[in-house]
Residue, then its C-alpha position, 0 to 999 in steps of 0.5 A: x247516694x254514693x259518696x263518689x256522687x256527692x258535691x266536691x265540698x264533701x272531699x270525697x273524689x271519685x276513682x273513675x272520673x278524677x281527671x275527667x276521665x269517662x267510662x263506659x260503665x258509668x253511663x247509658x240507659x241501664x246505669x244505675x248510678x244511685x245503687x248504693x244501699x246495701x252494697x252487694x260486693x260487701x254481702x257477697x264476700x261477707x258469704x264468702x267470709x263465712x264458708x271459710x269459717x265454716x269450712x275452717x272447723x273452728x267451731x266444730x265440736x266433734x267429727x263425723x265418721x271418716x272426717x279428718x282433724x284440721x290442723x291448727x296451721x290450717x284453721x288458722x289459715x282459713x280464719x285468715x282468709x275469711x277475714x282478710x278478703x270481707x276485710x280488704x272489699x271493704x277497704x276497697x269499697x270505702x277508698x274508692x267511695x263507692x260506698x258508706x259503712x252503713x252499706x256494708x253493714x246492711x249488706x251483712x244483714x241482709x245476708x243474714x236475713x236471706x239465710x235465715x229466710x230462705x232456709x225455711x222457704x227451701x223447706x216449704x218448696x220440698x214438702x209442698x213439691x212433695x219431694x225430698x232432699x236431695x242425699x247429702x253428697x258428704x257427711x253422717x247421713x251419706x256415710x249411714x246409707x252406706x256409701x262411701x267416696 
């Protein structure tokens, strides 16, 4: 259950109803109101937190052919963004009370665990469709083939 959604002995105070307001969006027949664990706005910019770290090349030993060196200036911007925005979702999610921390924190691993599945499943779905991989569209193996942006 959601902190909003607890006894006001609790002192948690929900955004949207704390001067009797109604919404619309909190009630009908496909509300889900209980939807809490594990929070999916946290998950979904905990991803988007990774890309950019990723795309930072921070962790980026050597480059491929034609890849440019990001300056320090740029990887510093990209590590900024991809802590701030998981970071500001969850001040959001925390102070509106529409979720714990123990929410977010699943929401990581379930990220995780969809990475970590999925890649796998991709795999099994190309060799038993018995196609490949589509041709990168960047990097070594788009370069080596010969092609070029």
């Amino acid at each position: 259950m959601p902190p909003r959604l607890l006894p006001p002995e609790y002192g948690f105070v929900d955004s949207v109803r704390r001067d009797n307001a109604q919404s619309i969006w909190m009630s009908g027949n496909y509300v889900n109101s209980l939807a809490a664990m594990p929070s999916m706005h946290f998950g979904y910019s905990f991803c988007i937190g990774c890309a950019l770290l990723h795309h930072a090349g921070i962790f980026q030993r050597t480059l491929e052919i034609g890849d440019l060196r990001k300056t320090t200036c740029w990887k510093l911007w990209y590590l900024a963004l991809a802590l701030a925005y998981p970071l500001c979702v969850l001040a959001a999610i925390i102070a509106t009370t529409n979720h714990y921390w123990l929410d977010a924190l699943a929401a990581v691993v379930v990220a995780y665990a969809a990475f970590l599945v999925l890649l796998p499943v991709e795999d099994l779905l190309y060799w038993s469709l018995r196609m490949e991989k589509p041709t990168p569209s960047t990097g070594e193996q788009f370069r080596c083939r010969g092609a070029s942006i």
